[in-house]
PDB file of N, CA, C, O and CB in Angstrom:
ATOM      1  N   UNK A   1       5.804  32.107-112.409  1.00  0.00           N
ATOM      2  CA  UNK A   1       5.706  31.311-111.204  1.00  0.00           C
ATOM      3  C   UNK A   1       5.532  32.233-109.997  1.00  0.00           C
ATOM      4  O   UNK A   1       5.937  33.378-109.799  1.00  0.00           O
ATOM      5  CB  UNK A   1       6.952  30.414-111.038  1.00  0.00           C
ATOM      6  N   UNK A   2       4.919  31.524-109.362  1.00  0.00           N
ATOM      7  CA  UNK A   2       4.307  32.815-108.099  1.00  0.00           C
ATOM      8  C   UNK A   2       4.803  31.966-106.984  1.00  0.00           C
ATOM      9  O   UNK A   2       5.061  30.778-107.178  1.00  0.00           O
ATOM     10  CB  UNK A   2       2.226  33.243-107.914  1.00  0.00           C
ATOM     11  N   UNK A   3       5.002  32.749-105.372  1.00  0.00           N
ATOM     12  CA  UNK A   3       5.749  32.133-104.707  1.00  0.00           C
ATOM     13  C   UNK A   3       5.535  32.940-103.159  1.00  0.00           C
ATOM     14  O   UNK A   3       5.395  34.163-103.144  1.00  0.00           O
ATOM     15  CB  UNK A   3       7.157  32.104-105.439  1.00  0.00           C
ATOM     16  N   UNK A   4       5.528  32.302-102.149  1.00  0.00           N
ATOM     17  CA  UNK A   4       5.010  32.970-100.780  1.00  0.00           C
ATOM     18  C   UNK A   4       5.930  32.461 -99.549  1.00  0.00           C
ATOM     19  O   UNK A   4       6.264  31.292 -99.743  1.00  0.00           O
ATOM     20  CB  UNK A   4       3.334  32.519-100.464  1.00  0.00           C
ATOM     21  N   UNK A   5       6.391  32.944 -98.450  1.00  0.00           N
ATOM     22  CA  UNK A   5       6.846  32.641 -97.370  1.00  0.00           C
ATOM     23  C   UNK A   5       6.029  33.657 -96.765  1.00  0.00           C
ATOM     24  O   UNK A   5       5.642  34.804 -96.987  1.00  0.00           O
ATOM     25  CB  UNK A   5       8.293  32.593 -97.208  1.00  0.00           C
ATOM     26  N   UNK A   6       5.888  32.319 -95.504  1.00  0.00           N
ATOM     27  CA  UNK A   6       5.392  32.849 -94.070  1.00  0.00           C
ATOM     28  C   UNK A   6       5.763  33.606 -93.544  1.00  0.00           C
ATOM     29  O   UNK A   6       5.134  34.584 -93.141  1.00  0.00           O
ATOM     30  CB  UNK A   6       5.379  32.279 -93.206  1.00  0.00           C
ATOM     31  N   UNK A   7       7.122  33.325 -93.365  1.00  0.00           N
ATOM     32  CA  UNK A   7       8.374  34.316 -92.870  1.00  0.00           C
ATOM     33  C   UNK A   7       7.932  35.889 -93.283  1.00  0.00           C
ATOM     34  O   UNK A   7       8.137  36.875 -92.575  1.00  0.00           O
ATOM     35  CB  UNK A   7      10.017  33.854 -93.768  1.00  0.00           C
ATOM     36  N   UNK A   8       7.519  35.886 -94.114  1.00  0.00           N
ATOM     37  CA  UNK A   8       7.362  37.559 -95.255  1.00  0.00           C
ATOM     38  C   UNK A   8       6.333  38.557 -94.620  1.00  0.00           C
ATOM     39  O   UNK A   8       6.291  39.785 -94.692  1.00  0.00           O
ATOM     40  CB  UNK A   8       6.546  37.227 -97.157  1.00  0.00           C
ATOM     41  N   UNK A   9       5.199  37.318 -93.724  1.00  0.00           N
ATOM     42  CA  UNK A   9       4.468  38.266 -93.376  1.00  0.00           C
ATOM     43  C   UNK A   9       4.353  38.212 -91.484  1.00  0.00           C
ATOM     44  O   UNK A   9       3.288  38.337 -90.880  1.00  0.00           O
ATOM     45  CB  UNK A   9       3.060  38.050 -94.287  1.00  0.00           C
ATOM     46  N   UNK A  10       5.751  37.995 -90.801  1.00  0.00           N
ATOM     47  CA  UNK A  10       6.136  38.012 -89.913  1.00  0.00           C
ATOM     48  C   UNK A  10       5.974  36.698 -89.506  1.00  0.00           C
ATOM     49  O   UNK A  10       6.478  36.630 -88.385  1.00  0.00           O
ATOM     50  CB  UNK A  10       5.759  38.906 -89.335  1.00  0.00           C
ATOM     51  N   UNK A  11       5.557  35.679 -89.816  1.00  0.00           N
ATOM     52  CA  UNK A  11       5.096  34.423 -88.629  1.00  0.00           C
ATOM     53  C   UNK A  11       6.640  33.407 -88.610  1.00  0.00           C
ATOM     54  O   UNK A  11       7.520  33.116 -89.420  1.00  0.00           O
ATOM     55  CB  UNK A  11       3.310  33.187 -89.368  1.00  0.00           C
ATOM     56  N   UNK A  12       6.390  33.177 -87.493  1.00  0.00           N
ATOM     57  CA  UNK A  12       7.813  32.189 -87.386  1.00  0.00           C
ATOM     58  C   UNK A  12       7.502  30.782 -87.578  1.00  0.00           C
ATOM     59  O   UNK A  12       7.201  29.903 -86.770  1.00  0.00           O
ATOM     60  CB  UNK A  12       8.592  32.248 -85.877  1.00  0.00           C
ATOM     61  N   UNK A  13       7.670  30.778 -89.053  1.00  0.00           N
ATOM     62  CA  UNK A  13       7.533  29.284 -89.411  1.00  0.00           C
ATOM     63  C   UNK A  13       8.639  29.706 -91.015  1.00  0.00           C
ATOM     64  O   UNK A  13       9.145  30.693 -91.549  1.00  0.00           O
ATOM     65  CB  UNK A  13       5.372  28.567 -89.677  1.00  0.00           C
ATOM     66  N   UNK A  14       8.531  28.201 -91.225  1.00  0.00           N
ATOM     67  CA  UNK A  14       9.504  28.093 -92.483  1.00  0.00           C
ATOM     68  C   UNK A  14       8.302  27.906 -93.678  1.00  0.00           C
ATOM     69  O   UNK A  14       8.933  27.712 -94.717  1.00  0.00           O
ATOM     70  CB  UNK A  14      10.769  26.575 -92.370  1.00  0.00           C
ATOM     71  N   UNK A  15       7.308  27.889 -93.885  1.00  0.00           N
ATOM     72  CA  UNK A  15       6.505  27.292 -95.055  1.00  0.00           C
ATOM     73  C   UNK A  15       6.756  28.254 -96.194  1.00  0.00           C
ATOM     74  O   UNK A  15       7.046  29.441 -96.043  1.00  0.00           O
ATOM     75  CB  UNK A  15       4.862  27.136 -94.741  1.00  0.00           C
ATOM     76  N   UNK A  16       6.596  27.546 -97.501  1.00  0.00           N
ATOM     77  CA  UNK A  16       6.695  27.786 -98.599  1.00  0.00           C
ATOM     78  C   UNK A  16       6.120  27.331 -99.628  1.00  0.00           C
ATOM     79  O   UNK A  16       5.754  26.157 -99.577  1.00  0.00           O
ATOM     80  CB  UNK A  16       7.497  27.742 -98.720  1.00  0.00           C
ATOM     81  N   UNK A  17       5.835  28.218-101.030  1.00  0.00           N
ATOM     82  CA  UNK A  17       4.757  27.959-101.706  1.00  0.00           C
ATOM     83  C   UNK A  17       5.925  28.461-103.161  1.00  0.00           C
ATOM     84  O   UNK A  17       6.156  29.577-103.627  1.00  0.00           O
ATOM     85  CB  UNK A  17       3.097  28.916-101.164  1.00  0.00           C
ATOM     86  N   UNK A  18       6.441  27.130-103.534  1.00  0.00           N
ATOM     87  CA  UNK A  18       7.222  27.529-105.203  1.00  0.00           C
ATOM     88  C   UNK A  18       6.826  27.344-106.125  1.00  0.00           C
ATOM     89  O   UNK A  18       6.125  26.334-106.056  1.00  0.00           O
ATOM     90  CB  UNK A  18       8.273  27.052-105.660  1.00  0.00           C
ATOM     91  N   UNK A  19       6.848  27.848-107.313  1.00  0.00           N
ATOM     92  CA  UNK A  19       6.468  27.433-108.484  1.00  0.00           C
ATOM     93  C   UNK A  19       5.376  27.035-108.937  1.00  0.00           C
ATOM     94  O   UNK A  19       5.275  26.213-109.847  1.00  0.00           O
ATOM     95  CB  UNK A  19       7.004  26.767-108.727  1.00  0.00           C
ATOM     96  N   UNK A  20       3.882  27.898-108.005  1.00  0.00           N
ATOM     97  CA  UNK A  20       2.713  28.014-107.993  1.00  0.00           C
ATOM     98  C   UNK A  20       2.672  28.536-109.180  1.00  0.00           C
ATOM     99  O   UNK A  20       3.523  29.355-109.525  1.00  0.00           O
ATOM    100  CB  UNK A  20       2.155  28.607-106.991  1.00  0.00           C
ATOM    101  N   UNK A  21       1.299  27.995-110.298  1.00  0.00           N
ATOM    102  CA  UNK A  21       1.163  28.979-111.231  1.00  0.00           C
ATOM    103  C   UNK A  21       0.473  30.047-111.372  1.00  0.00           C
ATOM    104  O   UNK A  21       0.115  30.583-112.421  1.00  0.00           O
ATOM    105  CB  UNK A  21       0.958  28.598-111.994  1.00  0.00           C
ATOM    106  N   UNK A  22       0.248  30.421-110.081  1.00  0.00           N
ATOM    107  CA  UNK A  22      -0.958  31.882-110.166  1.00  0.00           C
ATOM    108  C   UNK A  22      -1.061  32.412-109.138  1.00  0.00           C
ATOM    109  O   UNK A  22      -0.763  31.548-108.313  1.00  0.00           O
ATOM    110  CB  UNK A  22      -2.488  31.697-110.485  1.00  0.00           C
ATOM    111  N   UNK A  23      -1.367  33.562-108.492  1.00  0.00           N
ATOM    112  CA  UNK A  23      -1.648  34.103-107.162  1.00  0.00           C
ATOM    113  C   UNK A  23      -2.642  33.517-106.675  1.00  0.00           C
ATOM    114  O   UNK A  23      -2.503  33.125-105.517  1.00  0.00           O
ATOM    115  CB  UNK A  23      -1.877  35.418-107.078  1.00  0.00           C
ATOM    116  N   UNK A  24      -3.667  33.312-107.206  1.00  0.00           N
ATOM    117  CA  UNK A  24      -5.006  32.493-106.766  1.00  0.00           C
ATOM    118  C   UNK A  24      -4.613  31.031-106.357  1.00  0.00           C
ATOM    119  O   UNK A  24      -5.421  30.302-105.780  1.00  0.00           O
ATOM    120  CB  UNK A  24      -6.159  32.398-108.066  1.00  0.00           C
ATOM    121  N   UNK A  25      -3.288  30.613-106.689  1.00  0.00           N
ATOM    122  CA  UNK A  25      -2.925  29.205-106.566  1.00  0.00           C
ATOM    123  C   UNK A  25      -2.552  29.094-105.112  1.00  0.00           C
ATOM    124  O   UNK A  25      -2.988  28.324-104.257  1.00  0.00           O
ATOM    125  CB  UNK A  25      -1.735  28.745-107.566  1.00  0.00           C
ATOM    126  N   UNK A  26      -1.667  30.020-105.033  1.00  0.00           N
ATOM    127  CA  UNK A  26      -0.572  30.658-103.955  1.00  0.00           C
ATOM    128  C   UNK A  26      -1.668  31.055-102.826  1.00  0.00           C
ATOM    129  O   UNK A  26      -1.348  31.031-101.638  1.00  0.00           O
ATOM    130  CB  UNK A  26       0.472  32.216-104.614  1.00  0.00           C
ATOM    131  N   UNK A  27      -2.640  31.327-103.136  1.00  0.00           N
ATOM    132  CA  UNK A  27      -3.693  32.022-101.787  1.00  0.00           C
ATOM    133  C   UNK A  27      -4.016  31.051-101.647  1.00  0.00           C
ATOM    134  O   UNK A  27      -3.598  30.705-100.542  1.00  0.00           O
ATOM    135  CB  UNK A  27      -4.937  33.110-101.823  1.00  0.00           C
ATOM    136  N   UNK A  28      -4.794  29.938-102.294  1.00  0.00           N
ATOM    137  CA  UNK A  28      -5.674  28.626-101.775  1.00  0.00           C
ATOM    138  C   UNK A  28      -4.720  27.768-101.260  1.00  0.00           C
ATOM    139  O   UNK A  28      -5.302  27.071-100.429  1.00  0.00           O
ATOM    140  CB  UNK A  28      -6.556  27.791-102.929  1.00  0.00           C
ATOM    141  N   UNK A  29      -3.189  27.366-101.346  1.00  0.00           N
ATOM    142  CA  UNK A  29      -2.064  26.821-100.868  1.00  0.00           C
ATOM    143  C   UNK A  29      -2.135  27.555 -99.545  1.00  0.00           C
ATOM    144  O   UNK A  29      -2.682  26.888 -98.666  1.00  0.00           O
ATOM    145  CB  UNK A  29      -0.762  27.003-101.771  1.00  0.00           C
ATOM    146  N   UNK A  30      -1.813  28.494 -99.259  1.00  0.00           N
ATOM    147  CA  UNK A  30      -1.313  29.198 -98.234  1.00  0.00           C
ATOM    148  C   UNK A  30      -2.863  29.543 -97.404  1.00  0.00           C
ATOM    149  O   UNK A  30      -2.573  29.680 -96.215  1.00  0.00           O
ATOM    150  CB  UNK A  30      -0.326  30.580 -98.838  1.00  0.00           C
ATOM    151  N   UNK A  31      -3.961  29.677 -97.545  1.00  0.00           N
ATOM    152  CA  UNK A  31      -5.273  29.329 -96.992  1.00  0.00           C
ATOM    153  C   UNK A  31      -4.831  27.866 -96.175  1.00  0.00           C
ATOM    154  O   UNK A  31      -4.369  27.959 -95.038  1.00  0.00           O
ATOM    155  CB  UNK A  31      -6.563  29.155 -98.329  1.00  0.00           C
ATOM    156  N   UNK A  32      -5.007  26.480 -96.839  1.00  0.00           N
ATOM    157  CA  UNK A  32      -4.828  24.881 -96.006  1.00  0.00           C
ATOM    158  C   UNK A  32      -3.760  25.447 -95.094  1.00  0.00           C
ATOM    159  O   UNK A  32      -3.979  25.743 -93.919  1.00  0.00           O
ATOM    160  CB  UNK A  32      -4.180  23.244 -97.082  1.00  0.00           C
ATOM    161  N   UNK A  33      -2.660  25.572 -95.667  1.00  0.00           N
ATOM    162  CA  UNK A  33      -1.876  26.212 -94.713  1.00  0.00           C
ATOM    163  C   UNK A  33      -1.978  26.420 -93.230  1.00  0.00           C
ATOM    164  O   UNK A  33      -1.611  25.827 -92.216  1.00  0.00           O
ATOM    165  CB  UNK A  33      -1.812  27.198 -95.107  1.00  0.00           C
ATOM    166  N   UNK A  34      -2.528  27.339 -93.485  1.00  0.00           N
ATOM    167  CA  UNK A  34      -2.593  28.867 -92.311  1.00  0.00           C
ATOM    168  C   UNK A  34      -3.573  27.707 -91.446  1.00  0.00           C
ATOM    169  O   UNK A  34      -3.325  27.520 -90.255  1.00  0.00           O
ATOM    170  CB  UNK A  34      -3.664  30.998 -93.030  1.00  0.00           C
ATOM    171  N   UNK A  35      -4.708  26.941 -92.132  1.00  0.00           N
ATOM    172  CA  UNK A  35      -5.652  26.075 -91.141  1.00  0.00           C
ATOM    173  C   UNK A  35      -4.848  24.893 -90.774  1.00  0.00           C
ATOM    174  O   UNK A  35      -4.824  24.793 -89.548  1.00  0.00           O
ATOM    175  CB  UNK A  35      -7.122  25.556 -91.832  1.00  0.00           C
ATOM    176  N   UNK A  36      -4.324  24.161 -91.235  1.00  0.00           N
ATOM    177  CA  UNK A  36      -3.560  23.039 -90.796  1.00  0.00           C
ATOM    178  C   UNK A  36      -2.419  23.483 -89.694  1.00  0.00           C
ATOM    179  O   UNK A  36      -2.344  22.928 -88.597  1.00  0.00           O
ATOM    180  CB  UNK A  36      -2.908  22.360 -92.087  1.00  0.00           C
ATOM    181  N   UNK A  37      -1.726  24.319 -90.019  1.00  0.00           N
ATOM    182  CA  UNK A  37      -0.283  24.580 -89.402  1.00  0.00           C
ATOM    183  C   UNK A  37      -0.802  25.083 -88.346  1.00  0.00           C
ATOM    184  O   UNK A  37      -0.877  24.513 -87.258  1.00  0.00           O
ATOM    185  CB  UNK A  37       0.837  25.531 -90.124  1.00  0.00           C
ATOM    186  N   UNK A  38      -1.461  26.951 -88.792  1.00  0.00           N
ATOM    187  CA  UNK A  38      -1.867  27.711 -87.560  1.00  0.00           C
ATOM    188  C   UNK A  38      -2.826  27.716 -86.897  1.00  0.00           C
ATOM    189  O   UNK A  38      -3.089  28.674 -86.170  1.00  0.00           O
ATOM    190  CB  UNK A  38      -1.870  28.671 -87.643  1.00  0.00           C
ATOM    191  N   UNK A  39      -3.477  26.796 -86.971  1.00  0.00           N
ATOM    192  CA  UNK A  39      -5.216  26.826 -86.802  1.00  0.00           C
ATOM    193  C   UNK A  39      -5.750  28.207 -86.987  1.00  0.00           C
ATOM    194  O   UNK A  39      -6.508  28.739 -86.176  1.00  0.00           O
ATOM    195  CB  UNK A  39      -5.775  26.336 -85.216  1.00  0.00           C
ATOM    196  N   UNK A  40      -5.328  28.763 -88.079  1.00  0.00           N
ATOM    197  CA  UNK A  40      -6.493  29.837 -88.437  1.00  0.00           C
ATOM    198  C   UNK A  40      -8.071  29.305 -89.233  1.00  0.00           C
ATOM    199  O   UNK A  40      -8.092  28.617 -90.254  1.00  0.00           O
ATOM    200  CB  UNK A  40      -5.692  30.946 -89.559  1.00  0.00           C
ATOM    201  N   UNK A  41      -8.851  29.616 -88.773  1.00  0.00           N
ATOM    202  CA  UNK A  41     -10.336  29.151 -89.660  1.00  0.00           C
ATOM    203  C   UNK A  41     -10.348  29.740 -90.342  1.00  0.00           C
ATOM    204  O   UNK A  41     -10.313  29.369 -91.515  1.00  0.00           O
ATOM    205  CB  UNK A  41     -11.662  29.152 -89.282  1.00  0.00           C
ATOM    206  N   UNK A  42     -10.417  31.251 -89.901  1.00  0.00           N
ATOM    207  CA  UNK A  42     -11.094  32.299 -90.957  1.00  0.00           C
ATOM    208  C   UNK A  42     -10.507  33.313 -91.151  1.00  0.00           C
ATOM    209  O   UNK A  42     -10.378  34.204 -90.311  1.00  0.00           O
ATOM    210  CB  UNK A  42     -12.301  32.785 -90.693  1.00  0.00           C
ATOM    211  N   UNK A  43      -9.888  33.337 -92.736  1.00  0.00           N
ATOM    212  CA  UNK A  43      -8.932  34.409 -92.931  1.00  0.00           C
ATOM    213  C   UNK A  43      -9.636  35.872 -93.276  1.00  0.00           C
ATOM    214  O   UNK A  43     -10.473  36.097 -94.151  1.00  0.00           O
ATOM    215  CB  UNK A  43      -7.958  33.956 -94.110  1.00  0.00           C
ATOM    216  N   UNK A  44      -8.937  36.973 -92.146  1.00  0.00           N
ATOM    217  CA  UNK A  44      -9.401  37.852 -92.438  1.00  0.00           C
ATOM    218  C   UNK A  44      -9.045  38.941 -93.647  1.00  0.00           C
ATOM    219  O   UNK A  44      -8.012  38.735 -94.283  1.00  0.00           O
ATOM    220  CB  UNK A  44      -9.423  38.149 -91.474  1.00  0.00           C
ATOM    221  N   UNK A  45      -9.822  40.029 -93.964  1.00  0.00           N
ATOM    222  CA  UNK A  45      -9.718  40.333 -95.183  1.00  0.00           C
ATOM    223  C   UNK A  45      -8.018  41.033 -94.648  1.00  0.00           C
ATOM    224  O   UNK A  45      -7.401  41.418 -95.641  1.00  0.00           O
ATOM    225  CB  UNK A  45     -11.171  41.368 -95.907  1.00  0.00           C
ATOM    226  N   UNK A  46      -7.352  41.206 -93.525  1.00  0.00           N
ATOM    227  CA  UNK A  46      -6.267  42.451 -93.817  1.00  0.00           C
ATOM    228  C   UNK A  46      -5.210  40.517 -93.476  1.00  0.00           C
ATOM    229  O   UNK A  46      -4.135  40.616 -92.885  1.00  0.00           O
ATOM    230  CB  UNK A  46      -6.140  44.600 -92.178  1.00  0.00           C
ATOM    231  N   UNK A  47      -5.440  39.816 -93.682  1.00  0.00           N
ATOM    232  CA  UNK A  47      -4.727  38.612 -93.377  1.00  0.00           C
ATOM    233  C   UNK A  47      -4.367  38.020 -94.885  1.00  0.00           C
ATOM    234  O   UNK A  47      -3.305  37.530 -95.268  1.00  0.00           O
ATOM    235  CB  UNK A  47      -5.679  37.558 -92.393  1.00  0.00           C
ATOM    236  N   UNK A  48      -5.536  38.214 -95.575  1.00  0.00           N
ATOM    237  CA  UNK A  48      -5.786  37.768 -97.193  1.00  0.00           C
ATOM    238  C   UNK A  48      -4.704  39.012 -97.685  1.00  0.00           C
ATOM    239  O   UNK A  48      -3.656  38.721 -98.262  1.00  0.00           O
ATOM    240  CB  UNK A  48      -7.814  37.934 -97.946  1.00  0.00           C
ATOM    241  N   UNK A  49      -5.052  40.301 -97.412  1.00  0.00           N
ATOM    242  CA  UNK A  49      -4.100  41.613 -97.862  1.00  0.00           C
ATOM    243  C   UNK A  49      -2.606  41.438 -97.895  1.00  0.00           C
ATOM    244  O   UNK A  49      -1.912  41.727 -98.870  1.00  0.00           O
ATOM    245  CB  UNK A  49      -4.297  42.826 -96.860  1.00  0.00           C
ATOM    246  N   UNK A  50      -2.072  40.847 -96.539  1.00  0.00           N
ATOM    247  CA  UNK A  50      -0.850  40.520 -95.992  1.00  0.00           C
ATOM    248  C   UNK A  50      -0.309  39.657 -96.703  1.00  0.00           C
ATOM    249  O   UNK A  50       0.882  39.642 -97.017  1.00  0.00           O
ATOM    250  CB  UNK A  50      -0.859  40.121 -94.785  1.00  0.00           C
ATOM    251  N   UNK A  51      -1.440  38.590 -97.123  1.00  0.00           N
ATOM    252  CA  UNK A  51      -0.911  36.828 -98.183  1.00  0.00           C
ATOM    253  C   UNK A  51      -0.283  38.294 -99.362  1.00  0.00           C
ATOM    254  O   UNK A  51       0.876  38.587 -99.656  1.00  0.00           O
ATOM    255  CB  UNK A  51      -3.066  35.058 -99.245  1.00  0.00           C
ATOM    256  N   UNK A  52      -1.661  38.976 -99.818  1.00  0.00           N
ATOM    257  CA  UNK A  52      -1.432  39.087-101.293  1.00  0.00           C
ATOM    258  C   UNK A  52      -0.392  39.578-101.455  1.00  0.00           C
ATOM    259  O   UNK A  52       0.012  39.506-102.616  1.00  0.00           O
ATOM    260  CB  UNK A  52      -2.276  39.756-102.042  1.00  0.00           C
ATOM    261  N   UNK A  53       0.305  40.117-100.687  1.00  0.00           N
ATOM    262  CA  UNK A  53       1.426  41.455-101.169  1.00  0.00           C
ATOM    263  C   UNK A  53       2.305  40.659-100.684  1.00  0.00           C
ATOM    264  O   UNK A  53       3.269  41.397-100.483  1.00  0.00           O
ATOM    265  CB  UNK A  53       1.434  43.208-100.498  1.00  0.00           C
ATOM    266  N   UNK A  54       2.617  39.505-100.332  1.00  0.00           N
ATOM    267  CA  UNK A  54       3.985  38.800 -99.821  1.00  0.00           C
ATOM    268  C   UNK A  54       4.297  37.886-101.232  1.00  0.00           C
ATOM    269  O   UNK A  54       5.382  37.329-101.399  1.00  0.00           O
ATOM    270  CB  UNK A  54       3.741  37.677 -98.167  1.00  0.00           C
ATOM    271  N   UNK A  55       3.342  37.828-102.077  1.00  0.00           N
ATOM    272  CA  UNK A  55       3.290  36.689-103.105  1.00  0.00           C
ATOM    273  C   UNK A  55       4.593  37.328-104.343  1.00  0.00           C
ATOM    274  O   UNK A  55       4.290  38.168-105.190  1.00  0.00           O
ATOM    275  CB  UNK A  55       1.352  36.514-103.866  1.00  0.00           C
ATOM    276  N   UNK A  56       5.470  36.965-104.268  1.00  0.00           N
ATOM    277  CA  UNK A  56       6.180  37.338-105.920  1.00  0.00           C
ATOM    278  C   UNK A  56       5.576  36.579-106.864  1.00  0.00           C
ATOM    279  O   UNK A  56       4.888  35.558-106.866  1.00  0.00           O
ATOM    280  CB  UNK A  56       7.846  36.988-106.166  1.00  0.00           C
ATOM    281  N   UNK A  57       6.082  37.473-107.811  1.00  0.00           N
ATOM    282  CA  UNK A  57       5.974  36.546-109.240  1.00  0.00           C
ATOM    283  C   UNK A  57       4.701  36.694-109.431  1.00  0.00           C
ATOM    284  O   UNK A  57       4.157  36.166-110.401  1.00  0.00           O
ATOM    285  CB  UNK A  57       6.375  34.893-109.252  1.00  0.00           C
TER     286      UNK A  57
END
């Protein structure tokens, strides 16, 4: 199970991503995310870097 907080990669929000079954799950979760919550459009590649290495599991 793979798993992500916002918190992890400094942003002050509570969101969370449990019991995803894959990192690829956990990035496309946390992608809607980042556009819904933060209005990010377009994730950059050191933003995608930041997701990947916050992801356990």
């Amino acid at each position: 199970m793979a798993e992500f907080k916002c918190k992890d990669i400094g942003m002050k929000c509570g969101f969370e991503v449990k019991g995803a079954s894959s990192k690829d799950e956990v990035m496309q979760i946390a992608q809607v995310h980042a556009r819904v919550t933060h209005n990010i459009t377009t994730i950059t590649p050191d933003l995608a870097q930041k997701v990947s290495s916050a992801i356990r599991g």
